[in-house]
C-alpha positions, 0 to 999 in steps of 0.5 A: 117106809123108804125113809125107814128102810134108808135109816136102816141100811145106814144103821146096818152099815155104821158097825162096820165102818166103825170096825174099819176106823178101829183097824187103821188105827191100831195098824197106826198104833203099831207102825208107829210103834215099831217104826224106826226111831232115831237116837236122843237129841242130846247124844253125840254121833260119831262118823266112820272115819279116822277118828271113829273109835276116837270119837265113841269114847267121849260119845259113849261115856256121855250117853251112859250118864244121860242113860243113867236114870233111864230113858222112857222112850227107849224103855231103858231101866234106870241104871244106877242103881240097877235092879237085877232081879235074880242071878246064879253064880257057880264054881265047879273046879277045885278049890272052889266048889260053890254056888251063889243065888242072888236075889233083888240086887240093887247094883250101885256106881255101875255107871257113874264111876265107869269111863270108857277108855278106848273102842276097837270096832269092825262094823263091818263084822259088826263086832265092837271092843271096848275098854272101860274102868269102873271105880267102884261096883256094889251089889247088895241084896239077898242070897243062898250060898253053898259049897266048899272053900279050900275043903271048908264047907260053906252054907248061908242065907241072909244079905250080902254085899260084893264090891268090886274096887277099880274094875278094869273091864273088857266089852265084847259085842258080838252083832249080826246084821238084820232089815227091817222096813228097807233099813239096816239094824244090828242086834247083840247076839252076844256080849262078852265080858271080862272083869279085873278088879284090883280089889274085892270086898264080900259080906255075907250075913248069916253064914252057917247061922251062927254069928262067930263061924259067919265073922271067921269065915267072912274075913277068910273070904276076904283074905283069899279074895282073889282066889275066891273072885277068880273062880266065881268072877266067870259067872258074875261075867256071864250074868251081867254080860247078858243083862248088858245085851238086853239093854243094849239091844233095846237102842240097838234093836229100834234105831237103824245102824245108819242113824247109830254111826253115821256114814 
């Protein structure tokens, strides 16, 4: 009857040491999860001094090549193509008076035709300047237009086509300051662009869902390019601008400022 009683005092306890076991290990799943991590092996690091912003070029435009077929650990989406779900342009001010719903765009070149070309950075603003030339940006996917265009009506669904040729692009990224486990981070709470191409390219299928108005009035979208892109050119800024945020911040977010530029 002793023995008995022992087995079960020993049963009795056995579920709660086993819910014990499986609390340290969760909480060491999760420690290990968002415990600081440091950048990949195979990027270059930069030290804050002279030849800081110098030195960012050459790291950054290394980076972004390795980045390009994205990186697992960081979960970094593949980057070229990359697949934007869903976007919204619109243009409210005369002339243009338009409104664009993107769907499924596969943007290719973003990465492999772009070259940093110079930073101007104050880390101790946590802002960071950079200026960059892509050579060539191409969205294709599915969109919903409607509007005016010089007091011309304009209405469509079907796929489109938008390429953006020698784009000069400024970067803006506006941080702030955070701690976490006793380490500095910094976090984009903004990312600013500004885009300059030398030359744009539209194809919208179906306009009007008639094939003769849709060729008429694509090549008067190309002809007037400018004039169309500078309008809506804001909104694509605005778009990419906060898809570039969130995937910064993915590094940015998970690695201490320390183990990002070296002091």
């Amino acid at each position: 009857m002793h023995v008995s009683m022992r087995k079960l005092v020993i049963q009795a306890k056995l579920p709660n040491v086993t819910l014990l076991l499986l609390l340290s290990v969760t909480a060491f799943v999760i420690n290990a999860a968002v415990a600081a991590k440091d950048l990949p092996k195979s990027f270059s690091k930069c030290k804050r001094d002279a030849n800081f912003d110098k030195c960012l070029v050459d790291a950054v435009n290394e980076a972004l090549q390795i980045l390009k077929p994205g990186n697992e650990d960081f979960h970094i989406p593949i980057l070229d193509p990359l697949h934007v779900k869903s976007l919204v342009v619109e243009a409210g001010t005369p002339p243009i008076n338009l409104k664009q719903a993107l769907k499924n765009l596969q943007v290719h070149h973003i990465i492999s035709t772009t070259k940093i070309q110079r930073y101007r950075t104050k880390l101790e603003k946590y802002l960071i300047v950079c200026d960059s030339l892509t050579k060539r940006i191409e969205m294709l996917g599915d969109y919903e237009m409607s509007g005016r265009i010089l007091l011309l009506p304009i209405t469509g669904s079907g796929k489109s086509n938008l390429t953006l040729v020698d784009a000069q692009i400024e970067h803006r990224l506006i941080g702030e300051p955070y701690e976490k486990d006793g380490r500095r981070y910094m976090r984009l709470k903004d990312y600013q662009i500004t885009m300059n191409p030398k030359r744009v390219y539209m194809h919208f299928d179906n306009l009007f869902n008639d094939a003769l108005l849709s060729q008429t009035m694509n090549r008067f979208l190309n002809d007037n390019w400018e004039t169309v892109f500078n309008e809506l050119k804001g909104g694509y800024s605005k778009s990419f601008g906060s898809i570039f945020r969130d995937i910064s911040n993915l590094i940015f977010e998970k690695v201490p400022m320390d183990q990002i530029f070296l002091s």
